[in-house]
N, C-alpha and C positions, 0 to 999 in steps of 0.2 A: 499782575502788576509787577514791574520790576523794579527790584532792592533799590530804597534810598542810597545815593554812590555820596559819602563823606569826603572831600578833599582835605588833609594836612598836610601842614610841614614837618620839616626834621623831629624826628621822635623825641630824638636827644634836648632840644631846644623849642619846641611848642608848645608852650604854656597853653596858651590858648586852646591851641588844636587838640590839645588832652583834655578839655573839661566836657563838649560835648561829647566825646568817641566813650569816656565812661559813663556822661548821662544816656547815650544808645547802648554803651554793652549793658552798663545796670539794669537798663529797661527791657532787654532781651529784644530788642528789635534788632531784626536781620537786615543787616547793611553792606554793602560793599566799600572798602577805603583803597582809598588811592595819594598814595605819601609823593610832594614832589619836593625835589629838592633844593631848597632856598639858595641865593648868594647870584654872584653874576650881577648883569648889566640888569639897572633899575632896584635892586637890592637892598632896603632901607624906605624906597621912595615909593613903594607900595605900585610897581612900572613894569614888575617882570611878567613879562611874555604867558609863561604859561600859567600864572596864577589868573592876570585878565581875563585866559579865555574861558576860566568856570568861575570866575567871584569878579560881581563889578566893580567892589571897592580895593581892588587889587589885592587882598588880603586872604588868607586862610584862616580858620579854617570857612568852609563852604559846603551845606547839606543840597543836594539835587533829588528831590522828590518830582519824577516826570519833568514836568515845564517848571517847576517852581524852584526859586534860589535862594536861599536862607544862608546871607555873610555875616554870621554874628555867631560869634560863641554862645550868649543868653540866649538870643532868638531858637538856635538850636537845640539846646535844651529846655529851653517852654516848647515846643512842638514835641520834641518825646513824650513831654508830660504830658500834652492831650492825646498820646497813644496808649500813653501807662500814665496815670493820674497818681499812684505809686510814687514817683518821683519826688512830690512834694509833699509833707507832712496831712493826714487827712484833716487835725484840727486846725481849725481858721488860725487860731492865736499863735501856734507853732509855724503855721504856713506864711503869717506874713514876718514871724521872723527869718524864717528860713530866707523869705526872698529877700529884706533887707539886709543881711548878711551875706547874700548874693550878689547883690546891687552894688552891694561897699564896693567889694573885691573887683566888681565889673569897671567901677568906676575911679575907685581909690588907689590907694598904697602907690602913689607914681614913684617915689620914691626909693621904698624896698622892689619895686621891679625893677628902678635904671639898677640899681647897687648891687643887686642879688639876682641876676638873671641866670634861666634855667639852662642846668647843665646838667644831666640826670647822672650822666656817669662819671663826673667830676667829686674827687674831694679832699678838699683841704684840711691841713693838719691844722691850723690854727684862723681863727677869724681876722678875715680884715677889720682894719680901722674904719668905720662908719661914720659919716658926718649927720649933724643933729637932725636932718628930717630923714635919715632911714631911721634912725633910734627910736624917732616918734611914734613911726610907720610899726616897728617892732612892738613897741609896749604897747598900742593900740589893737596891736592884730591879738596878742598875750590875755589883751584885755577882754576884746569881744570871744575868743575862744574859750575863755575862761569862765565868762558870765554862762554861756550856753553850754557848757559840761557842765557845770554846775549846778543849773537850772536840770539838765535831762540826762542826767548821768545812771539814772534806775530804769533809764527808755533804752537801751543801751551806747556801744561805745564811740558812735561815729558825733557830729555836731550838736545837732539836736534831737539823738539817741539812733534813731533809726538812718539809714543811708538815705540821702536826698540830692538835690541839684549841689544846695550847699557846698558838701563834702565835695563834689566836682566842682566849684569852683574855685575852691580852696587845697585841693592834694596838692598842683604847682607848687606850693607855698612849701607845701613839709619835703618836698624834694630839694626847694633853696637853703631851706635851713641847714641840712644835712648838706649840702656838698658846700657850703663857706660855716660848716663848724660853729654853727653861731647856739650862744650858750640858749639854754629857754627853760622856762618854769617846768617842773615837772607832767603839771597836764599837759601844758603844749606838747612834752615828746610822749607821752601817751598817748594823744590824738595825730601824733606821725607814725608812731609805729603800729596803729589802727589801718591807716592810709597805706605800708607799706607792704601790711600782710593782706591786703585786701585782694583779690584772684583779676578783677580786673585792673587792677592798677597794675599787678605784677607783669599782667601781659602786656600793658603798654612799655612797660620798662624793660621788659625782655626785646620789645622792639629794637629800644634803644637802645641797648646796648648791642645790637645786632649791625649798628647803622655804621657807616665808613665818612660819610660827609663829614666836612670840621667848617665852620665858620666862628670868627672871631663872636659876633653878639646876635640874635635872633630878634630880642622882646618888642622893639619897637615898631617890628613890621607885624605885630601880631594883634589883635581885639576881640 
């Protein structure tokens, strides 16, 4: 059978497109990726050309397993999981936090996304001025990351100890922090510089920093 083909965007700028490609490298499934590169006519409107012709919802990223077409970041990483079950914490009570704190991320922080979008190889010397619902977005994220170190911090050093989807759908985040300077509790940069030493994340960031494309904003063409 031939390798599931992953489509992303810009290394530099896909949040998204980074949460499944580390829940496949995590899993050690063999994949083929194919990077294309955003911006142009239709760009924002989810319209371009060649994202259409491998993801219906005009969108990246996109997993192609033979006939089948999986355009969702989570969906992507629930399907590794039923290849490696590993993925998600083995106990029930961990697993459905894990996924609820997956869910958040999938579905929340609109906020810290418009404000703080991802630029991997950007970094500011000092933080911007935020307005009250990134702030909110911030102390909430502070919060939930805090409760769950807390909770599985002798499991060890990733979310809820062991590496899970979780952590993939949350590394984005510790790359925003760091390139707009933004101040964070002690565990929170303990739980980034987890994400940052981590071998698969460094090769996604070694991507990017590989990459030449520049557009002005990516997040909003992403899910």
């Amino acid at each position: 059978m031939a390798k599931p083909i992953l489509y992303v965007g810009n290394k530099n700028y896909s949040s998204w497109s980074m949460r499944p490609w580390l829940a496949l490298t995590w899993a050690g499934i063999a994949f083929e990726e194919r990077v294309i590169a955003l911006g142009g006519p239709g760009y924002g409107k989810s319209k371009i050309g060649e994202v259409l012709r491998v993801s219906p919802s005009g969108r990246v990223p996109a997993l192609h397993v033979g006939d089948l077409v999986i355009y969702d970041s989570l969906a992507i990483c629930e399907w590794a999981a039923e290849q490696a079950p590993s993925l998600w914490p083995a106990d029930a009570g961990t697993r459905a936090r894990a996924r609820s704190a997956s869910a958040e991320m999938h579905s929340g922080f609109a906020a810290l996304r418009r404000d703080l979008s991802m630029n991997v190889k950007r970094r500011m010397q000092t933080a911007p001025t935020f307005p009250e619902d990134t702030h909110a977005d911030l102390a909430r994220l502070y919060e939930l990351w805090g409760e769950l170190r807390g909770r599985y911090a002798k499991e060890g050093p990733y979310l809820l100890g062991a590496r899970s989807i979780a952590d993939a759908m949350y590394a984005p985040v510790a790359t925003r922090l760091r390139t707009y300077a933004v101040a964070a509790p002690e565990v929170a940069k303990a739980y980034c510089e987890t994400i940052f030493a981590d071998e698969g994340f460094r090769a996604w960031e070694r991507g990017a920093e590989a990459e030449s494309w520049t557009i002005a904003s990516a997040d909003e063409l992403y899910r």
